[in-house]
Short mmCIF file of the C-alpha atoms (twelve columns), coordinates in Angstrom:
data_MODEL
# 
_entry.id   MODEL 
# 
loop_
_atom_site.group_PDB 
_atom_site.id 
_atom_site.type_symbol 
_atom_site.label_atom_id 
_atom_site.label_alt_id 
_atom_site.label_comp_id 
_atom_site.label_asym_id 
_atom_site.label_seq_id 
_atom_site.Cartn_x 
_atom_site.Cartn_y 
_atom_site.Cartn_z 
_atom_site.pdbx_PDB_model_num 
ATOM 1   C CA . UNK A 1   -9.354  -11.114 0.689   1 
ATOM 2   C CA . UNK A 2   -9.362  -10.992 -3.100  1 
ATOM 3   C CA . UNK A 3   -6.352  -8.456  -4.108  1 
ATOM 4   C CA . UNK A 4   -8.538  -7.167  -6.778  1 
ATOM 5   C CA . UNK A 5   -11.748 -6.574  -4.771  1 
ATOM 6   C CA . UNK A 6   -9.563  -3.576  -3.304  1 
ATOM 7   C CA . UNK A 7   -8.951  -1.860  -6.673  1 
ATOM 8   C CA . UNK A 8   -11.962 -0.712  -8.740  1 
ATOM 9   C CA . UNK A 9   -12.951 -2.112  -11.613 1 
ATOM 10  C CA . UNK A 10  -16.420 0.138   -11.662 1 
ATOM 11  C CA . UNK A 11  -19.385 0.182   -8.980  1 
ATOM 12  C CA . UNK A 12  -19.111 -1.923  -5.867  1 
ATOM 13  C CA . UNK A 13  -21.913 -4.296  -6.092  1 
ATOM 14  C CA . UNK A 14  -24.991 -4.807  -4.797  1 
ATOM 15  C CA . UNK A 15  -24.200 -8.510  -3.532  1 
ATOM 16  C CA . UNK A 16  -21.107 -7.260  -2.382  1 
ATOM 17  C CA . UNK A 17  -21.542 -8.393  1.648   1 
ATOM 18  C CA . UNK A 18  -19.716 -8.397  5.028   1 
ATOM 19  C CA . UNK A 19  -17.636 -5.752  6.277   1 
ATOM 20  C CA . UNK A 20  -18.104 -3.876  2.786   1 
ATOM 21  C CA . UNK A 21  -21.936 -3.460  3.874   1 
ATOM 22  C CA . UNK A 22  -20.343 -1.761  7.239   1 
ATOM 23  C CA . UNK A 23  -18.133 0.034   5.059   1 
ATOM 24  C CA . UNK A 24  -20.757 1.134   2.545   1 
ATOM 25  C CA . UNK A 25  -22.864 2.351   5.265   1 
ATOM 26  C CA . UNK A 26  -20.148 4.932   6.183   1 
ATOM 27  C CA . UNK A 27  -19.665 6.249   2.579   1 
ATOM 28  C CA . UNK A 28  -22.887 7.069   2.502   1 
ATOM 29  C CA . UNK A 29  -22.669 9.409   5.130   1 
ATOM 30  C CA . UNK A 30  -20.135 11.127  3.809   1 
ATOM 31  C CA . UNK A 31  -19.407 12.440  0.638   1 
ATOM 32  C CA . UNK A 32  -17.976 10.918  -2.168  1 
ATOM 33  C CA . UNK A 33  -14.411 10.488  -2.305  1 
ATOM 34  C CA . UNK A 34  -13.922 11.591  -6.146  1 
ATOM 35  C CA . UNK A 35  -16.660 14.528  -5.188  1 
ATOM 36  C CA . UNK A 36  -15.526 18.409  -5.233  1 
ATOM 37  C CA . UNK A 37  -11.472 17.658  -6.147  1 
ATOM 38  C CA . UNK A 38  -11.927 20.289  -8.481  1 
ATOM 39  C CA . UNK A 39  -12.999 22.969  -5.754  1 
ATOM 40  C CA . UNK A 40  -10.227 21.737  -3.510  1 
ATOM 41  C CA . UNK A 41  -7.114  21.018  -5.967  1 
ATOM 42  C CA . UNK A 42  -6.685  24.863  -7.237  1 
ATOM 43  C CA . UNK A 43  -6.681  26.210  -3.959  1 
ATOM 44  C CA . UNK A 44  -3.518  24.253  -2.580  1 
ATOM 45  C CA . UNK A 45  -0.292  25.022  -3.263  1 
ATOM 46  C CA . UNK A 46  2.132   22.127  -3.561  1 
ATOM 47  C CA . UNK A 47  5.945   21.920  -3.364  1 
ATOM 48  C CA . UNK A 48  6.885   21.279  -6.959  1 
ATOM 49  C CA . UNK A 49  10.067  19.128  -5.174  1 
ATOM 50  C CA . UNK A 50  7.948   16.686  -3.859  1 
ATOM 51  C CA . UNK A 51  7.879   13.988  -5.913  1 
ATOM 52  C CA . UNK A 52  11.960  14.049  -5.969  1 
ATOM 53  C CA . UNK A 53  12.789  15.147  -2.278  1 
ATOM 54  C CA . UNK A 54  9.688   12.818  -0.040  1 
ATOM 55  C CA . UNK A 55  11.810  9.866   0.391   1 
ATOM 56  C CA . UNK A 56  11.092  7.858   3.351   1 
ATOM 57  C CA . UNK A 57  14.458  6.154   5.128   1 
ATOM 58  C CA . UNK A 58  13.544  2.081   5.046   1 
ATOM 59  C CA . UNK A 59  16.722  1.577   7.188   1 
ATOM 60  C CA . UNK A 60  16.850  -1.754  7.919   1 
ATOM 61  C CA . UNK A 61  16.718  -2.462  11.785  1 
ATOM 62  C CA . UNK A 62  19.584  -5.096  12.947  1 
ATOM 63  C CA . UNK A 63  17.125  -7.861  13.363  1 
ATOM 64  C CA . UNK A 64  16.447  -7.496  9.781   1 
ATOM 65  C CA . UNK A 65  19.550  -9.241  9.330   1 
ATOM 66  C CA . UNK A 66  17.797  -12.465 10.730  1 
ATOM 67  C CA . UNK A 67  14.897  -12.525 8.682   1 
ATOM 68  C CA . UNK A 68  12.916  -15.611 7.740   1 
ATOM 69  C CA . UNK A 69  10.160  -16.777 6.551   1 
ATOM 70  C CA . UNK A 70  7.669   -17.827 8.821   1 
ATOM 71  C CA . UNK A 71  5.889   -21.392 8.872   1 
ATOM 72  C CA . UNK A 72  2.735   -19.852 8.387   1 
ATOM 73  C CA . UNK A 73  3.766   -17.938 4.931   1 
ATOM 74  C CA . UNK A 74  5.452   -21.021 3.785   1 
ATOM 75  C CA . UNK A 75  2.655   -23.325 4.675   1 
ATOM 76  C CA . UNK A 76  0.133   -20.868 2.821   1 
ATOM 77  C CA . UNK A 77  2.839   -20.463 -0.272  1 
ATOM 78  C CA . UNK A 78  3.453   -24.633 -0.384  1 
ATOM 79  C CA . UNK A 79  -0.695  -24.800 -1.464  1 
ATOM 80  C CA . UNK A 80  0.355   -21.988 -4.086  1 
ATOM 81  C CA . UNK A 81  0.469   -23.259 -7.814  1 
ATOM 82  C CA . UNK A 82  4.588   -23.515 -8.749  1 
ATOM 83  C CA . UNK A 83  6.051   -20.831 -10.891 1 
ATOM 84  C CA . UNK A 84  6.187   -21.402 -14.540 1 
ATOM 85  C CA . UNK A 85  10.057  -21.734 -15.620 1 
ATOM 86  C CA . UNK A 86  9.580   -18.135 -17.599 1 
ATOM 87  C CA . UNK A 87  8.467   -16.318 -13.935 1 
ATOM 88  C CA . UNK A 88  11.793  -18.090 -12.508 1 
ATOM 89  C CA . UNK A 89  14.018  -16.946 -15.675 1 
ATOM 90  C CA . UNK A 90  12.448  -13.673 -15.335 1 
ATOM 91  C CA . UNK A 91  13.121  -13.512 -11.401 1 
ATOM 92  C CA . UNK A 92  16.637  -14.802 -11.595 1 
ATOM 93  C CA . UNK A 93  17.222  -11.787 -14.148 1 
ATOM 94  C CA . UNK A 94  15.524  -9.188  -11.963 1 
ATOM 95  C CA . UNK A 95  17.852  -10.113 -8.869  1 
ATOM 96  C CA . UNK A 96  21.049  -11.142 -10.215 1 
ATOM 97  C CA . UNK A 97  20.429  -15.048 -9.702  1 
ATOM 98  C CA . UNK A 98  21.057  -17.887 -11.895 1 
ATOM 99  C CA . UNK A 99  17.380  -18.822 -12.938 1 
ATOM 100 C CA . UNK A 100 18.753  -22.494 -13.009 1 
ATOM 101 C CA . UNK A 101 19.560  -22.243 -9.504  1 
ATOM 102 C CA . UNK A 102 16.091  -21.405 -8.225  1 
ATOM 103 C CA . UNK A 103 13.310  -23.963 -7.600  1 
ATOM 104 C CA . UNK A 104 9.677   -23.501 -9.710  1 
ATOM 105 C CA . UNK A 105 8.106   -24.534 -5.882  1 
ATOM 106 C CA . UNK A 106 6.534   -21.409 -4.473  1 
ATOM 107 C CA . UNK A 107 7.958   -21.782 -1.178  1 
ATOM 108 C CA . UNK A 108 11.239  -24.078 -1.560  1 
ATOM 109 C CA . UNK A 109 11.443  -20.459 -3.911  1 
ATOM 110 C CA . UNK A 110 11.019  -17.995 -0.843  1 
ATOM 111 C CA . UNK A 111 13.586  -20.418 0.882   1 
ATOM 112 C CA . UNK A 112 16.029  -19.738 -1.453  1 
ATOM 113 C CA . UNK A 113 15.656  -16.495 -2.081  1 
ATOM 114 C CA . UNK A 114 16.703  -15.696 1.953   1 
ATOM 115 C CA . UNK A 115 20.106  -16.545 0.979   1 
ATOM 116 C CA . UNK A 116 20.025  -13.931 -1.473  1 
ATOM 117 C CA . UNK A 117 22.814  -10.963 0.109   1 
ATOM 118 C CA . UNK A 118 20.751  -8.071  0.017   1 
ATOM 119 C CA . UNK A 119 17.073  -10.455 1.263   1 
ATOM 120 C CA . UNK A 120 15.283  -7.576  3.106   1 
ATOM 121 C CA . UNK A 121 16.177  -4.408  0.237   1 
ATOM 122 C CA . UNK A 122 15.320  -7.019  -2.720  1 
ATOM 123 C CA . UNK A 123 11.595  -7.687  -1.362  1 
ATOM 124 C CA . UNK A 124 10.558  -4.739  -2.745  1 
ATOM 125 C CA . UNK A 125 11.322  -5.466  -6.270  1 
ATOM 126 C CA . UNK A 126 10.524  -8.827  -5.996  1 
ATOM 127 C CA . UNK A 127 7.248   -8.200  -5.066  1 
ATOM 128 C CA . UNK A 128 6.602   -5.499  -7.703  1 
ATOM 129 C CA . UNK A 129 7.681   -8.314  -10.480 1 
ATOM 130 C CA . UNK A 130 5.469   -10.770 -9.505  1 
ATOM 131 C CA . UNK A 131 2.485   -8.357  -9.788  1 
ATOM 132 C CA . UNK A 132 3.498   -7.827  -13.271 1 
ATOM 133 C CA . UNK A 133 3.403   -11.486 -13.891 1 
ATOM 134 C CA . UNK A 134 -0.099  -11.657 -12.041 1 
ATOM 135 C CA . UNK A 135 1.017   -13.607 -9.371  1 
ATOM 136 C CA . UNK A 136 -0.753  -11.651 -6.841  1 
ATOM 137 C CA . UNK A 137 -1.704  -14.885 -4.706  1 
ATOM 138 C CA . UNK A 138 2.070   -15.226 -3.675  1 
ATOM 139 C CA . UNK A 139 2.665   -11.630 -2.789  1 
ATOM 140 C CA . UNK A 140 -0.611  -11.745 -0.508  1 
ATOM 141 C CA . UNK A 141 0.766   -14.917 0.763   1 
ATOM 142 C CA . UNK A 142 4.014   -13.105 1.745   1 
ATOM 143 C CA . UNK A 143 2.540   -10.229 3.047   1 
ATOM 144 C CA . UNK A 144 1.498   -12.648 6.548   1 
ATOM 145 C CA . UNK A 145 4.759   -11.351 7.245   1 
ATOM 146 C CA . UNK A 146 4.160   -8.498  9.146   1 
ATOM 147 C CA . UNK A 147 8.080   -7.846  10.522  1 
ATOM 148 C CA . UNK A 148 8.587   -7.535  6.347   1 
ATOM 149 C CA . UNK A 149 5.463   -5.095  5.633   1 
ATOM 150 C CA . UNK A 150 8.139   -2.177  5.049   1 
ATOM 151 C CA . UNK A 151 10.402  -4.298  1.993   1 
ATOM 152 C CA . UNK A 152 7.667   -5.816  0.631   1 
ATOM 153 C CA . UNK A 153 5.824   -2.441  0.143   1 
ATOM 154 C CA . UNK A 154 1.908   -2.555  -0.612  1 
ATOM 155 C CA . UNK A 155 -0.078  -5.545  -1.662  1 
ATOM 156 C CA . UNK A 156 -1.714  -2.948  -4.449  1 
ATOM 157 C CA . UNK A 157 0.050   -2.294  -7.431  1 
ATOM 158 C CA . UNK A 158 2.246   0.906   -6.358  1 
ATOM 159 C CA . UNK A 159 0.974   2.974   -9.657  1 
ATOM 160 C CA . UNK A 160 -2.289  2.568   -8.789  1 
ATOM 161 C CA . UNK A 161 -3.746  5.754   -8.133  1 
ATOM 162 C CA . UNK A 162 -5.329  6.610   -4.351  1 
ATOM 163 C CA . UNK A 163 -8.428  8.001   -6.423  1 
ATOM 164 C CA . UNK A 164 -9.442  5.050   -7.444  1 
ATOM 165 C CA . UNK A 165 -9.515  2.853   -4.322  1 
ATOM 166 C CA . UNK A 166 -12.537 1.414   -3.613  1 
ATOM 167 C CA . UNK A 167 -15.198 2.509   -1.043  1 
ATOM 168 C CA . UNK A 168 -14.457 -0.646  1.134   1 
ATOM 169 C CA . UNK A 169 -10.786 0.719   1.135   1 
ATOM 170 C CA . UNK A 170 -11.386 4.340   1.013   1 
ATOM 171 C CA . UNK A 171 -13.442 4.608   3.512   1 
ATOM 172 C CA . UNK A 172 -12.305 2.733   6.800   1 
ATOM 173 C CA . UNK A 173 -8.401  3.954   5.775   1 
ATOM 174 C CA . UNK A 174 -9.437  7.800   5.941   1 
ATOM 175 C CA . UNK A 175 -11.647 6.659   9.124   1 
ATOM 176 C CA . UNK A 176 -8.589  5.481   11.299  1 
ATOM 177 C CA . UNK A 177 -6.537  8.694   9.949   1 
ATOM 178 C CA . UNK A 178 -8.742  10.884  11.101  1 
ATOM 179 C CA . UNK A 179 -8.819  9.733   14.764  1 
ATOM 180 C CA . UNK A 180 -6.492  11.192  16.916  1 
ATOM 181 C CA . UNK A 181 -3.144  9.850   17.225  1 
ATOM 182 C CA . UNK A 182 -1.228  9.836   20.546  1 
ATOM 183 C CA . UNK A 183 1.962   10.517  19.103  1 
ATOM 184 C CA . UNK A 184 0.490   12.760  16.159  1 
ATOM 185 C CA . UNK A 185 0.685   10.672  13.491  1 
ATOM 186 C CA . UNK A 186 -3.130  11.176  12.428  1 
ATOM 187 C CA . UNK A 187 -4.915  13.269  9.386   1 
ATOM 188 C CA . UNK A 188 -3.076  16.748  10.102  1 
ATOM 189 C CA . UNK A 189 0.745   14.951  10.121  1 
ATOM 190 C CA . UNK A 190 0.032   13.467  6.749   1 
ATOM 191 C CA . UNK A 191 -1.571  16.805  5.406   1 
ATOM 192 C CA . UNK A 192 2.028   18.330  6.346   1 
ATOM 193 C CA . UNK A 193 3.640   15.854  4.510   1 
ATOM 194 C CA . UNK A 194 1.535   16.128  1.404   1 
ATOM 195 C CA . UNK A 195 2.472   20.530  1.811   1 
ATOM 196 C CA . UNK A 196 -1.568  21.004  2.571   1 
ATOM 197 C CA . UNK A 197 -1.838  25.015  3.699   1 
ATOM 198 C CA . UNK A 198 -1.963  25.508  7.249   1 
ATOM 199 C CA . UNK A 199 -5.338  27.299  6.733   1 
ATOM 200 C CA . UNK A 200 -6.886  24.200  5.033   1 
ATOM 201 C CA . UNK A 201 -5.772  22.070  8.193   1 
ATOM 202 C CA . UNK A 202 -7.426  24.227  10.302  1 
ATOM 203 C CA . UNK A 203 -10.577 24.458  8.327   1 
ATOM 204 C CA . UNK A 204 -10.693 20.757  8.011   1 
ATOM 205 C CA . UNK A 205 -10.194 20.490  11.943  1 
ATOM 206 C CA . UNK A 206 -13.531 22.871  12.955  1 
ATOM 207 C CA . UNK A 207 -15.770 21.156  10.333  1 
ATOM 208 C CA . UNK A 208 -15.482 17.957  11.811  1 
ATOM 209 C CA . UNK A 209 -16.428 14.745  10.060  1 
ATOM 210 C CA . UNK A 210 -13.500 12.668  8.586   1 
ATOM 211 C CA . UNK A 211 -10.927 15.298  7.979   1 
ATOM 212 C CA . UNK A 212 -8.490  12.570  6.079   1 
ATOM 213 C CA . UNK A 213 -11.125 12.242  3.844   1 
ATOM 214 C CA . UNK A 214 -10.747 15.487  2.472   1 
ATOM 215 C CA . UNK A 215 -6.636  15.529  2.887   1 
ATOM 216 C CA . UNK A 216 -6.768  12.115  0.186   1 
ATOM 217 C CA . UNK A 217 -8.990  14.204  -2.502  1 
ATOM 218 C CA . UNK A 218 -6.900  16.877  -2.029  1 
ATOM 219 C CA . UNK A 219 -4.143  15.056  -3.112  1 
ATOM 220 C CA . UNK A 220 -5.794  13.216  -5.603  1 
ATOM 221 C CA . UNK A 221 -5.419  15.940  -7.630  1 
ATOM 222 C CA . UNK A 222 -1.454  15.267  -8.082  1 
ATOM 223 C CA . UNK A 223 -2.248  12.595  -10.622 1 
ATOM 224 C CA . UNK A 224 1.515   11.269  -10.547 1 
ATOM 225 C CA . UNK A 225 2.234   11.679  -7.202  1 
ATOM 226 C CA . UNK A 226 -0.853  10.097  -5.499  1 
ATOM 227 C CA . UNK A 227 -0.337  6.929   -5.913  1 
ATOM 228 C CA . UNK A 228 -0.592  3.264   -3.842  1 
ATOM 229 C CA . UNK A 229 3.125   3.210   -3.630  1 
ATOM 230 C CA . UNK A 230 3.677   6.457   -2.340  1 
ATOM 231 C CA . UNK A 231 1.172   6.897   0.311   1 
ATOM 232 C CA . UNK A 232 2.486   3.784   1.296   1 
ATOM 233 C CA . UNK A 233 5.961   5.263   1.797   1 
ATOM 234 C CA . UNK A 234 4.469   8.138   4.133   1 
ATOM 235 C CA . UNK A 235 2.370   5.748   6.296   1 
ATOM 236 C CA . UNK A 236 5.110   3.033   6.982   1 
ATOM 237 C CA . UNK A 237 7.459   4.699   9.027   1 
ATOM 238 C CA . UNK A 238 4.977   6.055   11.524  1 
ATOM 239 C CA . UNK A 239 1.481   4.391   10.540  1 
ATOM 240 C CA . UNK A 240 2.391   0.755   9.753   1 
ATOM 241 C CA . UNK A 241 -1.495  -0.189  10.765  1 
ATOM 242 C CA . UNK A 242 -2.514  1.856   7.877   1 
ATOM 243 C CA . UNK A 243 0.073   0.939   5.511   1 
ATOM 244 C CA . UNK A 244 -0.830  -2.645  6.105   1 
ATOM 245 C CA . UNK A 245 -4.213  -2.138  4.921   1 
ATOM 246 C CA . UNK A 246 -3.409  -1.043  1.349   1 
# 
């Protein structure tokens, strides 16, 4: 899937088909996702800490220490245009690496670059630098690697803001968070995280509907704290199905 048919760039269009016509149908049974923030946002008290004490542990698990690529993500990143010599000088800088040591091939690059000491914890910032050179197609090609989902971080630029994800994101996302979660990690865990009033929970949970729904525009409202990147951070540890998606 196109990267950028998940962010919005205005309306979804009409000849927009496939599983956004399934996810379309759902929006329009519930209400809009940038609809009421205003009512909601003054009501909730937040912690004014959050944004400097959420930090999510991205401990690295001891098999972490074998990682490689997979034939599948270098087959897909070897029919991947090479990087221009500026993206390498620029990559070496960002890591530490002589620039003249790293190949312009996409994956003889990706190769390399697991020889790097700190691999896993530098996946992160690698893939947030080649965003900002637009070379989304090689992130999405690394992100077939599932067992690296939590270095890479999302496929969406982490600044962009959860208000304006598209209904064909927006919609089946706040779906699967609002279905009960054997272990708890469903709409009501995530409203704790985010400091949501107990009495808002609780409201939420007798009207019904798609509770995550409203827990997102609540949010919202924290312009510089809902963002891609961060709601990424509270759904990997526990909700790496959901994380995946964005």
């Amino acid at each position: 899937m196109d990267l950028y048919r998940q962010v919005r760039g205005g309306p979804v269009e009409d000849d927009e088909t496939g599983d956004y016509g399934a996810a379309r149908n759902i929006a329009e049974e519930h209400e809009d996702p940038t609809q009421g923030i205003l009512t909601i946002g003054p009501l909730i008290s937040y912690d004014s800490s959050l944004s400097t004490s959420l930090q999510i542990s991205l401990s690295m698990p001891p098999a972490a220490a074998d990682f490689r690529w997979s034939p599948d993500v270098l087959f897909a990143c070897d029919k991947l245009p090479a990087l221009k010599s500026e993206e390498v000088k620029t990559l070496g800088s960002l890591l530490g690496l002589s620039s003249t040591s790293l190949p312009v091939g996409v994956k003889d690059f990706l190769v390399a670059f697991e020889g790097h000491p700190d691999h896993c914890q530098q996946l992160r910032k690698l893939a947030q630098q080649l965003k900002s050179l637009g070379r989304e197609d090689l992130v999405s090609a690394m992100h077939r690697e599932k067992a690296a989902l939590r270095w890479l971080g999302p496929v969406l630029p982490e600044g962009h803001l959860v208000r304006d994800l598209v209904p064909s994101l927006w919609v089946p996302l706040t779906v699967k968070l609002s279905l009960s979660h054997p272990q708890g990690y469903d709409w009501k865990w995530l409203a704790e995280q985010l400091s949501i009033p107990r009495d808002f929970i609780d409201l939420w949970e007798q009207q019904g509907g798609v509770p995550a729904d409203k827990v997102l525009k609540a949010w919202q409202v924290k312009v510089s704290e809902a963002t891609v990147g961060r709601l990424f951070d509270l759904l990997i540890e526990h909700r790496e199905d959901l994380a995946a998606m964005l």
